[in-house]
Chimera marker file (.cmm) of the C-alpha trace (Angstrom):
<marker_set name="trace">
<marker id="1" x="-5.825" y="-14.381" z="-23.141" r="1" g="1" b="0" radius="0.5"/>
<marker id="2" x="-8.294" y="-13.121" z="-20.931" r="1" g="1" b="0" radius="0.5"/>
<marker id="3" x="-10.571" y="-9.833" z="-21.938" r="1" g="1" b="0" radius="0.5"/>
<marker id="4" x="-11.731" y="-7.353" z="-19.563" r="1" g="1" b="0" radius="0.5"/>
<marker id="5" x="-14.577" y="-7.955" z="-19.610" r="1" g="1" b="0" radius="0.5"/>
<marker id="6" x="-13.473" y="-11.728" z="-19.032" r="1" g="1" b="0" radius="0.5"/>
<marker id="7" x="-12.529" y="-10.787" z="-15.968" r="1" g="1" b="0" radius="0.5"/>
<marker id="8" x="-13.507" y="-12.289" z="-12.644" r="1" g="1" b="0" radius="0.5"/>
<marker id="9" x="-15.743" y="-10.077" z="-11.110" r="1" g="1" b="0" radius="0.5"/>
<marker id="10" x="-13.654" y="-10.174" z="-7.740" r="1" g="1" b="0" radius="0.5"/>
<marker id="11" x="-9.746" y="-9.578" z="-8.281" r="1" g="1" b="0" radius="0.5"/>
<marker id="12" x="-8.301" y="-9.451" z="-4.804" r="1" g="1" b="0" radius="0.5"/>
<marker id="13" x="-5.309" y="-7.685" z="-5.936" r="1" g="1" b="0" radius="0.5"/>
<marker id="14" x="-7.286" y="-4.818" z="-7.721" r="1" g="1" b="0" radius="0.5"/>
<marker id="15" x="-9.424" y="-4.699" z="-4.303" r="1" g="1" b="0" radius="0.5"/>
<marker id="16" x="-6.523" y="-4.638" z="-1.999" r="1" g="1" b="0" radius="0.5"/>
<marker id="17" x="-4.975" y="-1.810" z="-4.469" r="1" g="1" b="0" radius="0.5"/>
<marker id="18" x="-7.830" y="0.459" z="-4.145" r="1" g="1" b="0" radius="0.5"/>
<marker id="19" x="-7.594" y="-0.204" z="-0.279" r="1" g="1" b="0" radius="0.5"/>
<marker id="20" x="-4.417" y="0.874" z="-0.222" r="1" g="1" b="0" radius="0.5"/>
<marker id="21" x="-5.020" y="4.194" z="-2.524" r="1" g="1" b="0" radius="0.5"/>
<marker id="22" x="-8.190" y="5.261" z="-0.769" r="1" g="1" b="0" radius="0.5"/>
<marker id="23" x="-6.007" y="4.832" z="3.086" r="1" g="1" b="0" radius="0.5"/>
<marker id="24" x="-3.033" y="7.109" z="1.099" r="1" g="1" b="0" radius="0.5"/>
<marker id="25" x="-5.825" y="9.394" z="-0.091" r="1" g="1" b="0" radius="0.5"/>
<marker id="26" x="-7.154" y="9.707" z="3.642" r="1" g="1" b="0" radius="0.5"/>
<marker id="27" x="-3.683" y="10.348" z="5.146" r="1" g="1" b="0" radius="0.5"/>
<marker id="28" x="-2.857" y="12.748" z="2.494" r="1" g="1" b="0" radius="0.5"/>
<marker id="29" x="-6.014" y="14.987" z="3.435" r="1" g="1" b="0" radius="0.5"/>
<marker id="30" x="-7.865" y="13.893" z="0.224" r="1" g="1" b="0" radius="0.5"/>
<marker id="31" x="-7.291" y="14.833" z="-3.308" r="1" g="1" b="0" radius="0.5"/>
<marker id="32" x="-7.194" y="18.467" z="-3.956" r="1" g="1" b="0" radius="0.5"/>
<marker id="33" x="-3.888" y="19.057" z="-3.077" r="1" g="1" b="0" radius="0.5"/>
<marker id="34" x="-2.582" y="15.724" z="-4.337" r="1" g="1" b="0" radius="0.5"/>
<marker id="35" x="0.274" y="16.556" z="-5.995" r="1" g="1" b="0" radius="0.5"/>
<marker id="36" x="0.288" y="13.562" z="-8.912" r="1" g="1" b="0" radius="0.5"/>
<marker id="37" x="-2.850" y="10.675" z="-8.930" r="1" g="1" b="0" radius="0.5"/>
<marker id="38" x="-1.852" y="7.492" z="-7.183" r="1" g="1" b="0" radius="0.5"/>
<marker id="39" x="-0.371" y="5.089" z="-9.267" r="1" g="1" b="0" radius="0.5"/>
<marker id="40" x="0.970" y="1.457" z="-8.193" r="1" g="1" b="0" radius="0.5"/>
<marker id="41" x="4.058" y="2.749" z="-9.259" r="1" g="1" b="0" radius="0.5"/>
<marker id="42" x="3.650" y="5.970" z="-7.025" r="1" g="1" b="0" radius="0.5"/>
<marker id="43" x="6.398" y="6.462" z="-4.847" r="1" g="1" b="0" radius="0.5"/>
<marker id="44" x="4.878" y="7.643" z="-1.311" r="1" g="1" b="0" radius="0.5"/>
<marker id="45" x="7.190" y="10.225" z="-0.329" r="1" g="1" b="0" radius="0.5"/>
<marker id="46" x="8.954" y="11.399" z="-4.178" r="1" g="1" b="0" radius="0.5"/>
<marker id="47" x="5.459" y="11.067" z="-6.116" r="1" g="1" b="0" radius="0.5"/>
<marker id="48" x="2.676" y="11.284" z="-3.591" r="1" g="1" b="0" radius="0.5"/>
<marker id="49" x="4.029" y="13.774" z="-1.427" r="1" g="1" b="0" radius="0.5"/>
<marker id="50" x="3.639" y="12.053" z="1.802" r="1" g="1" b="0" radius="0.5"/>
<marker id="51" x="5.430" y="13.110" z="4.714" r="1" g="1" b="0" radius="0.5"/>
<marker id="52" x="7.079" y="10.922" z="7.580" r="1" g="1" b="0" radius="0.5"/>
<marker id="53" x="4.075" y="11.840" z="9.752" r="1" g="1" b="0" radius="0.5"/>
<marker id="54" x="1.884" y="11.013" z="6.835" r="1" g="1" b="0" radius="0.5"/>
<marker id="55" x="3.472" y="7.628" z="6.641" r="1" g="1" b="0" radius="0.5"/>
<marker id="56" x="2.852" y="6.434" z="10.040" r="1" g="1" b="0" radius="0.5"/>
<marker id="57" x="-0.665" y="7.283" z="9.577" r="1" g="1" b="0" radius="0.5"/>
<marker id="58" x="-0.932" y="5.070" z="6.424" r="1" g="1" b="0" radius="0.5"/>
<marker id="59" x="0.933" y="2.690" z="8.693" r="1" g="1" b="0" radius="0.5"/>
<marker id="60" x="-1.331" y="2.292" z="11.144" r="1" g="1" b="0" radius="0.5"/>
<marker id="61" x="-4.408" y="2.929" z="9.004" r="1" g="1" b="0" radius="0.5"/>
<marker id="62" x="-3.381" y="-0.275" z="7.164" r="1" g="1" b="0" radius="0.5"/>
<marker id="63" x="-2.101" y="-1.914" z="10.578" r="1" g="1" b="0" radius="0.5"/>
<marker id="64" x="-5.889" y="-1.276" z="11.348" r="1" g="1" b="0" radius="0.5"/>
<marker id="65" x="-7.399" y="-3.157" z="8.708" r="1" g="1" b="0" radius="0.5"/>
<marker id="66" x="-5.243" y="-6.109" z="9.181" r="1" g="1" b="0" radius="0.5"/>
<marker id="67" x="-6.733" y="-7.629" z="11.455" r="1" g="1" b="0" radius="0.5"/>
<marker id="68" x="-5.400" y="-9.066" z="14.883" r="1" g="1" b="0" radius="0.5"/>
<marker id="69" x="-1.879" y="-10.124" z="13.935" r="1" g="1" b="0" radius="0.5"/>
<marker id="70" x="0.658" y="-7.255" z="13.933" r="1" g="1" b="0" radius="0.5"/>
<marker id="71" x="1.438" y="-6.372" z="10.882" r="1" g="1" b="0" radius="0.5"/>
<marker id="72" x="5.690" y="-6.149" z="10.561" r="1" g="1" b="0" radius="0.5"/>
<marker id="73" x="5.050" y="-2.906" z="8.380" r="1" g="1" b="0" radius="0.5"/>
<marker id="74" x="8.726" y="-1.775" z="8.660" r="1" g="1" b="0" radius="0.5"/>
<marker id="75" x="9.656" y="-4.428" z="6.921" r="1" g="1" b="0" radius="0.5"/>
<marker id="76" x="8.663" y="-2.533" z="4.101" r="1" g="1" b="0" radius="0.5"/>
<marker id="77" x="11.209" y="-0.319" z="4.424" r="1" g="1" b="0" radius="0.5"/>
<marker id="78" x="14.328" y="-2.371" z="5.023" r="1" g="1" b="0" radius="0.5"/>
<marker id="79" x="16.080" y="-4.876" z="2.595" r="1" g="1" b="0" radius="0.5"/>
<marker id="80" x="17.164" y="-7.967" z="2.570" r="1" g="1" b="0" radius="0.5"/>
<marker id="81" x="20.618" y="-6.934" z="3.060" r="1" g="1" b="0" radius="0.5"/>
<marker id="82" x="19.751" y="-4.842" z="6.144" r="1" g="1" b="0" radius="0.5"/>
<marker id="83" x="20.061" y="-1.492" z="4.704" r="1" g="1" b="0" radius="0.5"/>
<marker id="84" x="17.172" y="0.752" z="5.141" r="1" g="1" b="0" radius="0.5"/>
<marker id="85" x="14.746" y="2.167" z="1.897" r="1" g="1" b="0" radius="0.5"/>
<marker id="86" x="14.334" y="6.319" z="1.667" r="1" g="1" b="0" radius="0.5"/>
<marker id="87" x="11.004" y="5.412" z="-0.107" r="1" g="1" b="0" radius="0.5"/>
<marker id="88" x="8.193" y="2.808" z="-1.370" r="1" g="1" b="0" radius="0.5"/>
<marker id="89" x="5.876" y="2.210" z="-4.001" r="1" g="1" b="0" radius="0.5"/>
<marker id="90" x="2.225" y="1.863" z="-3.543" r="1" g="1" b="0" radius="0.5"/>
<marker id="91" x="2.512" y="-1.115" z="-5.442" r="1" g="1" b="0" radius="0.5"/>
<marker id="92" x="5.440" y="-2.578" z="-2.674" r="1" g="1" b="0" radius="0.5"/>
<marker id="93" x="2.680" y="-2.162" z="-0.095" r="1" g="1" b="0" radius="0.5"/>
<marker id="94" x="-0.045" y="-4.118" z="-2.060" r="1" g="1" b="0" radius="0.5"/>
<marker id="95" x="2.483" y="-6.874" z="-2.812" r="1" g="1" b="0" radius="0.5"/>
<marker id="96" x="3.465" y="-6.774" z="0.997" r="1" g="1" b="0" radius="0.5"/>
<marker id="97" x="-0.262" y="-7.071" z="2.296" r="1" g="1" b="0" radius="0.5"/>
<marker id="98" x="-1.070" y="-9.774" z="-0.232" r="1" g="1" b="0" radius="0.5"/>
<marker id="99" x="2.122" y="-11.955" z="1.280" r="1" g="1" b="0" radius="0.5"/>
<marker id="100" x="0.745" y="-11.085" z="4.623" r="1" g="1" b="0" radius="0.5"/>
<marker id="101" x="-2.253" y="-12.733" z="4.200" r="1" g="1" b="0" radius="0.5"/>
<marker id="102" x="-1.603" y="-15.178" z="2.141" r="1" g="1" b="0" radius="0.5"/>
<marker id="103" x="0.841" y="-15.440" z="5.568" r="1" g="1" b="0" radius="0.5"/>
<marker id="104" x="-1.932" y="-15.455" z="8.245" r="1" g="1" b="0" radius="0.5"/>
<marker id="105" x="-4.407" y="-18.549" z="6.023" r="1" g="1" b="0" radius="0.5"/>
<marker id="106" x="-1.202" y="-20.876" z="6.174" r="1" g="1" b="0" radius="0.5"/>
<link id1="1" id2="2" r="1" g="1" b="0" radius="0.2"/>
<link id1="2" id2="3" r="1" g="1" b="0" radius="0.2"/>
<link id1="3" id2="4" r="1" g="1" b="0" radius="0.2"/>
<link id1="4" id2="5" r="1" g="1" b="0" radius="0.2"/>
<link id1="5" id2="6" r="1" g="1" b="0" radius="0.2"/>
<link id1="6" id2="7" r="1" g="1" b="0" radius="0.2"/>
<link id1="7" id2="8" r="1" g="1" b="0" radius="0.2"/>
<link id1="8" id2="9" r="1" g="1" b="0" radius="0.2"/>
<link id1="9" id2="10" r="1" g="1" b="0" radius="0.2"/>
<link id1="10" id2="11" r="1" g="1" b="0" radius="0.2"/>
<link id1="11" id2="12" r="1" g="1" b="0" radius="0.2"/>
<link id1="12" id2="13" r="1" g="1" b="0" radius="0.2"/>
<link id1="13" id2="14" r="1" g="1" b="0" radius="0.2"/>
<link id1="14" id2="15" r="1" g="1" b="0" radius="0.2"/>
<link id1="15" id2="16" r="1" g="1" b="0" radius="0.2"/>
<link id1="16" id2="17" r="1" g="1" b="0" radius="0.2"/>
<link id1="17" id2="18" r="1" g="1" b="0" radius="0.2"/>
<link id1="18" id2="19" r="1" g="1" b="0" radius="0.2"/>
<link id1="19" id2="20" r="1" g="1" b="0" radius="0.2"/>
<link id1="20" id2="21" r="1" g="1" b="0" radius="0.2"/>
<link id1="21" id2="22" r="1" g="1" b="0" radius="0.2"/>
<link id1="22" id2="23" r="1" g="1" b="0" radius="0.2"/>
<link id1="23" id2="24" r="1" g="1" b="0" radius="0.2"/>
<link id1="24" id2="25" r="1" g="1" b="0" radius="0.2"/>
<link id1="25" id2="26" r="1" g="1" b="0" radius="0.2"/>
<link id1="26" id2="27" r="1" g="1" b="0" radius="0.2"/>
<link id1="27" id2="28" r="1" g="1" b="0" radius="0.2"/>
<link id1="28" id2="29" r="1" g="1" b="0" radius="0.2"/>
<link id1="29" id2="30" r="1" g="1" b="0" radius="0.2"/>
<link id1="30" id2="31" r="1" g="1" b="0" radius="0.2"/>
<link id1="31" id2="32" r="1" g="1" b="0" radius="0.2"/>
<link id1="32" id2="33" r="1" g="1" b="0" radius="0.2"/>
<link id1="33" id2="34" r="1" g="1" b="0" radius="0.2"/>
<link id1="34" id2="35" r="1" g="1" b="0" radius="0.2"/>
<link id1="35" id2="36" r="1" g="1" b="0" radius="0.2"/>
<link id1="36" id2="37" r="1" g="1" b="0" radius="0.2"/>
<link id1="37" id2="38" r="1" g="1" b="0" radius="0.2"/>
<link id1="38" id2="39" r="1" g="1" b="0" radius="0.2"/>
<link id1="39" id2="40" r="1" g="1" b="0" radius="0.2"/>
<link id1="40" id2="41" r="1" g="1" b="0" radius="0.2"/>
<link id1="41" id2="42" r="1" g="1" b="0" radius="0.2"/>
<link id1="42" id2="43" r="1" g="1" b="0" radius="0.2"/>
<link id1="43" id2="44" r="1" g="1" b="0" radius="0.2"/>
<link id1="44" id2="45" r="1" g="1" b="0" radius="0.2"/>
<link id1="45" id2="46" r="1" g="1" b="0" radius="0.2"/>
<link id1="46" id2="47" r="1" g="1" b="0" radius="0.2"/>
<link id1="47" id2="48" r="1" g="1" b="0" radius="0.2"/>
<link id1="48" id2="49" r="1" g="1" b="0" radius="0.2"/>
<link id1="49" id2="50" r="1" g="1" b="0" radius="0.2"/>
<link id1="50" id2="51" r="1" g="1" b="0" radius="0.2"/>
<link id1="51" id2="52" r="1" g="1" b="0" radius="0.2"/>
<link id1="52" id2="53" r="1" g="1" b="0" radius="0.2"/>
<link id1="53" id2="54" r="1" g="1" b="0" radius="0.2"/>
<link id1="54" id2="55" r="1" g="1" b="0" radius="0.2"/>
<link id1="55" id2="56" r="1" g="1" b="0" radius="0.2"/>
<link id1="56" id2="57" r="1" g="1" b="0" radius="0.2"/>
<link id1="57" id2="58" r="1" g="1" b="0" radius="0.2"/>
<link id1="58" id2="59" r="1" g="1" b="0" radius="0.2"/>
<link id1="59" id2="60" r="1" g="1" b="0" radius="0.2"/>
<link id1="60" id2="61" r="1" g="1" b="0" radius="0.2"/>
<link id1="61" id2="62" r="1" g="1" b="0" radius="0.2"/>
<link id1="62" id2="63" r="1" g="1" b="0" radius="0.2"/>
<link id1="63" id2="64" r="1" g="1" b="0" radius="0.2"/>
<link id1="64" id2="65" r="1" g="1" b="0" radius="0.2"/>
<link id1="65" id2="66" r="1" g="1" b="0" radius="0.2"/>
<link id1="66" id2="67" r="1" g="1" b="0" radius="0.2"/>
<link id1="67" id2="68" r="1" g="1" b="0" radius="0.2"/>
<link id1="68" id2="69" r="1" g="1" b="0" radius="0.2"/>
<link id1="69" id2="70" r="1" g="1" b="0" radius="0.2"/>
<link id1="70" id2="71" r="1" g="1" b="0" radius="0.2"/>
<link id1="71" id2="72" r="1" g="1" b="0" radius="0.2"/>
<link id1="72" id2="73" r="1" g="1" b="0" radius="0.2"/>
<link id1="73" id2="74" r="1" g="1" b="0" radius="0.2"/>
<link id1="74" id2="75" r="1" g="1" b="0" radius="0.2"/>
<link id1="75" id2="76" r="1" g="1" b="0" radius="0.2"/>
<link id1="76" id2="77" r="1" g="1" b="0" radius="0.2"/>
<link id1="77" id2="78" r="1" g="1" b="0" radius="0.2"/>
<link id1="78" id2="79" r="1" g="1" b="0" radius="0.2"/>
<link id1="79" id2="80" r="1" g="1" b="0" radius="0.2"/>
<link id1="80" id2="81" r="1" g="1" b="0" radius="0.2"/>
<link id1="81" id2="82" r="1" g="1" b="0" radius="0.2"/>
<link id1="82" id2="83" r="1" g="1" b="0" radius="0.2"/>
<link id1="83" id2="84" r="1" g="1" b="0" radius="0.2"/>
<link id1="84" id2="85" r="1" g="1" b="0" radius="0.2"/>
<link id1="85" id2="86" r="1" g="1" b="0" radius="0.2"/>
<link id1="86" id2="87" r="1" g="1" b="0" radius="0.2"/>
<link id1="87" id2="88" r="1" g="1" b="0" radius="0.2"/>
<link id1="88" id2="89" r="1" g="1" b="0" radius="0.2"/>
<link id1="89" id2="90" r="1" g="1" b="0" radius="0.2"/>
<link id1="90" id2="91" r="1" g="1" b="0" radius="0.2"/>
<link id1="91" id2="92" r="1" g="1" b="0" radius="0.2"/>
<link id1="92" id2="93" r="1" g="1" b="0" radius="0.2"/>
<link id1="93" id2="94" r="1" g="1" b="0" radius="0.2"/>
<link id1="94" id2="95" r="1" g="1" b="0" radius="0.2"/>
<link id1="95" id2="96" r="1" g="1" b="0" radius="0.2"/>
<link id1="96" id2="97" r="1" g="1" b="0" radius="0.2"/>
<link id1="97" id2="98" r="1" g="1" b="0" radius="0.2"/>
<link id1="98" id2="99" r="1" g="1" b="0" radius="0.2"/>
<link id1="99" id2="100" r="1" g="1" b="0" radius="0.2"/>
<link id1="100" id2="101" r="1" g="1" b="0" radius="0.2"/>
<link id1="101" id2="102" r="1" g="1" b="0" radius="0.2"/>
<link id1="102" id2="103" r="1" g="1" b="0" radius="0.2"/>
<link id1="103" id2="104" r="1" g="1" b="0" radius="0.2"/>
<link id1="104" id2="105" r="1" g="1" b="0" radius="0.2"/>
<link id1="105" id2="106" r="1" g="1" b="0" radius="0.2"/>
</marker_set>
């Protein structure tokens, strides 16, 4: 078992989480009018607020920070089965950037 304050100083996840928060928080026009806190389990559009408009921003706010390689960011929002996803978690897009570069080092 590992106690906080076991814990390595730099967790990628945690830092890739707060990326992701502080880019929703920016496209969102910043905390005041926030209508919950962002949570990994935050739905963008049902918790957070965010509109479609708002979306794209975070889209290519994150498509930004990733570097030269496109980022296949609607992926995100279609299954495996084809059909297409209303809304996604904060913690969906964490898990989605960490594949993506674990991705780009292979």
């Amino acid at each position: 078992m590992m106690l906080p304050w076991h814990k390595p100083v730099s967790d990628p996840r945690r830092s890739l989480l707060d990326d992701v928060c502080s880019a929703i928080d920016h496209v969102s026009g910043g905390g005041a009018a926030a209508p919950a806190p962002i949570r990994p389990e935050s739905f963008l559009g049902a918790d957070l607020g965010l509109s479609s408009i708002a979306v794209a921003r975070l889209a290519a706010l994150l498509q930004k920070g990733g570097g030269r390689r496109p980022l296949p960011l609607h992926t995100l929002f279609v299954r495996p089965d084809g059909t297409i996803l209303q809304d996604v978690r904060v913690s969906d897009i964490v898990s989605f950037l960490e594949r993506e570069r674990h991705t780009s080092r292979a």
